[in-house]
C-alpha positions as CSV (number, residue, x, y, z in Angstrom):
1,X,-3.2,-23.5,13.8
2,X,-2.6,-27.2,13.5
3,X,0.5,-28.8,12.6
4,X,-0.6,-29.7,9.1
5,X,-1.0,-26.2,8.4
6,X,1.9,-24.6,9.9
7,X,3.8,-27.4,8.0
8,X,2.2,-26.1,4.5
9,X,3.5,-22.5,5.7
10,X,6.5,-23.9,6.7
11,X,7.1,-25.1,3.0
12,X,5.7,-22.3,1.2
13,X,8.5,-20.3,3.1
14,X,11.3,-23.1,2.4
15,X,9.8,-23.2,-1.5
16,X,10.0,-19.4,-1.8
17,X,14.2,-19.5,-0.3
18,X,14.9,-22.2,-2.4
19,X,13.6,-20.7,-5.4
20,X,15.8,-17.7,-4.8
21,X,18.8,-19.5,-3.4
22,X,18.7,-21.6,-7.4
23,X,18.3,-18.3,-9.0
24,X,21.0,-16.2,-7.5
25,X,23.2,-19.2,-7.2
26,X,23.6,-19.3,-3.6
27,X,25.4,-21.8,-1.4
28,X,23.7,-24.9,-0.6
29,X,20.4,-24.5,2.0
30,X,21.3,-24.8,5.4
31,X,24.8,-22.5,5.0
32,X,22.6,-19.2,5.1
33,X,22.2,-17.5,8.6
34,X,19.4,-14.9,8.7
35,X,21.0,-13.5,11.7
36,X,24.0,-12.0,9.8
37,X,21.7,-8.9,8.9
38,X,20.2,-6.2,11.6
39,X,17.5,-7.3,13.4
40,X,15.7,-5.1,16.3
41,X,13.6,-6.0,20.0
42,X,10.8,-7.9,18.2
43,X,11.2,-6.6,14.9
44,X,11.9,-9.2,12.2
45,X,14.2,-7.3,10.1
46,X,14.6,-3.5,8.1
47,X,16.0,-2.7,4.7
48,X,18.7,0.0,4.3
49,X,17.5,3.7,5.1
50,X,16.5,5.7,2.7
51,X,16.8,9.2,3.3
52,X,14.2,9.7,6.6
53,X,12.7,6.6,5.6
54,X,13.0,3.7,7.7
55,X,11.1,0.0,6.3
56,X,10.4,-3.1,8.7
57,X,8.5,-5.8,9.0
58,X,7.0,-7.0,12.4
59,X,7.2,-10.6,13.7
60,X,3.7,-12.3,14.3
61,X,2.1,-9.4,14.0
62,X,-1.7,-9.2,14.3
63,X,-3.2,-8.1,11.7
64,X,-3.7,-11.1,8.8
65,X,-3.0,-9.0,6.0
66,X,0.4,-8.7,4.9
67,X,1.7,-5.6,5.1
68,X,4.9,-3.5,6.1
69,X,6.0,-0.5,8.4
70,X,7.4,2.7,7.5
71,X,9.0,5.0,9.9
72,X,10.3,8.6,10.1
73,X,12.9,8.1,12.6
74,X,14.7,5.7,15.3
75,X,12.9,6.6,18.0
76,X,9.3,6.1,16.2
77,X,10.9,2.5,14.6
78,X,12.1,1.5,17.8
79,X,8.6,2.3,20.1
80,X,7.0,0.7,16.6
81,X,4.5,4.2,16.8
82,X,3.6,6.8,14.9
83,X,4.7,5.3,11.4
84,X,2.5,3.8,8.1
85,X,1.4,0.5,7.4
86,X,0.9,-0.6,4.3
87,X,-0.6,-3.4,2.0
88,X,1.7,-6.0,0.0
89,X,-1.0,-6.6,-2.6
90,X,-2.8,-3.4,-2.7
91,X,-1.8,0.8,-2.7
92,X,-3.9,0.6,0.8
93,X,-2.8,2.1,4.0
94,X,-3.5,-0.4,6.7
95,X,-4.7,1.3,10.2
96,X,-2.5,-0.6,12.8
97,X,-1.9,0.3,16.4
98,X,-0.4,3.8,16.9
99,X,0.4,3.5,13.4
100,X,-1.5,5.5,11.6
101,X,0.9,8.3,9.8
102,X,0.5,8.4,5.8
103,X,3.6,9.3,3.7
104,X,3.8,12.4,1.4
105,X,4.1,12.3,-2.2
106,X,8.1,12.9,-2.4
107,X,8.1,10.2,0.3
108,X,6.0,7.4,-2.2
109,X,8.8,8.4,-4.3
110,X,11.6,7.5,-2.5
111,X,9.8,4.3,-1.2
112,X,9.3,2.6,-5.0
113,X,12.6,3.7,-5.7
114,X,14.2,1.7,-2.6
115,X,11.7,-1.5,-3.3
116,X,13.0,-1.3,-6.5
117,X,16.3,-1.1,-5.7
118,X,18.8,-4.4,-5.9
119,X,19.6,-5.9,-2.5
120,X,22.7,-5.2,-0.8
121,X,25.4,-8.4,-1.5
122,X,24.4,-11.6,-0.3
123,X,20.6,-11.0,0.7
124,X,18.4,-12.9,-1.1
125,X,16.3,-11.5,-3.6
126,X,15.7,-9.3,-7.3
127,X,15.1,-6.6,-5.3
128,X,14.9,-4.9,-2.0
129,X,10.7,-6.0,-2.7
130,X,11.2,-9.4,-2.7
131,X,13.8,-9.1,0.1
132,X,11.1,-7.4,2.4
133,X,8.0,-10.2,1.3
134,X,11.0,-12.7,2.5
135,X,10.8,-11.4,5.8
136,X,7.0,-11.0,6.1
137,X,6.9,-14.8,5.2
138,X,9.7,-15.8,7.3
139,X,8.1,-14.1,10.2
140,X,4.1,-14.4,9.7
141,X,3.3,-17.7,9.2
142,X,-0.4,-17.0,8.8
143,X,-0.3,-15.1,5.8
144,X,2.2,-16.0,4.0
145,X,2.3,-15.1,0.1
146,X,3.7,-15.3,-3.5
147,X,7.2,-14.3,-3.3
148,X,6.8,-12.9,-6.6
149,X,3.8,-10.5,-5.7
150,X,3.9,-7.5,-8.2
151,X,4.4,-4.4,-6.1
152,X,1.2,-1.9,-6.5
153,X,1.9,1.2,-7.8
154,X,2.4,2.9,-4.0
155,X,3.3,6.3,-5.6
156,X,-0.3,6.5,-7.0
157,X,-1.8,7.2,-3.6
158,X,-2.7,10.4,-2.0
């Protein structure tokens, strides 16, 4: 990547905060510190458990296609194996690694519900979906995307 385009992904990522920051009536950029939340090994960040259901994004991770990680457990989250992958723009299961798991219905459930769901205080976002695109920007410069991506209809798939 050249520096003109990491700049443009740079921006888009800077655009995207911004956006957010105006909307919720944040402080002014520069005062937010993305290390105030939980971050793990080379993980870029997780939203709040839900249930047995543990959602991350990596960092630089090597497949182009933005997607996200769900795991069952600590253990599986921490070794980054035996979880799902999934598609930001499409209710696809992405085949990544040793992550090739796929969730059950009650567990599509849960998911939508907790995407859905408003942010905790102070983290930037509508909802816990726009939160998690955040970090997939903020930490995969390559494929960036549209901070307001509808989420697909995830408890639709089999």
């Amino acid at each position: 990547m050249d520096d003109k385009e990491l700049q443009i992904k740079i921006e888009c990522i800077e655009n995207n905060l911004e956006e957010l920051r105006q909307a919720k009536g944040f402080p002014e950029k520069g005062t937010y510190n993305p290390l105030d939340y939980s971050y793990y090994y080379e993980m870029a960040g997780r939203l709040p458990d839900i249930e047995n259901l543990i959602i991350a994004i990596g960092v630089d991770e090597s497949i182009n296609e933005a997607h996200f990680h769900v795991f069952r457990n600590e253990t599986d989250f921490k070794l980054w194996e035996n979880g799902v992958c999934l598609l930001f723009k499409d209710n696809k299961y992405v085949i990544h690694g040793k992550n090739t798991e796929l969730l059950t219905r009650d567990e599509l459930i849960d998911l939508v519900k907790q995407l859905r769901s408003k942010p905790l205080p102070g983290i930037l976002g509508d909802s816990n979906w726009q939160w998690l695109i955040n970090l997939w920007n903020a930490n995969n410069y390559d494929s960036c995307i549209d901070l307001y991506t509808p989420m697909p209809e995830y408890e639709a798939m089999r």
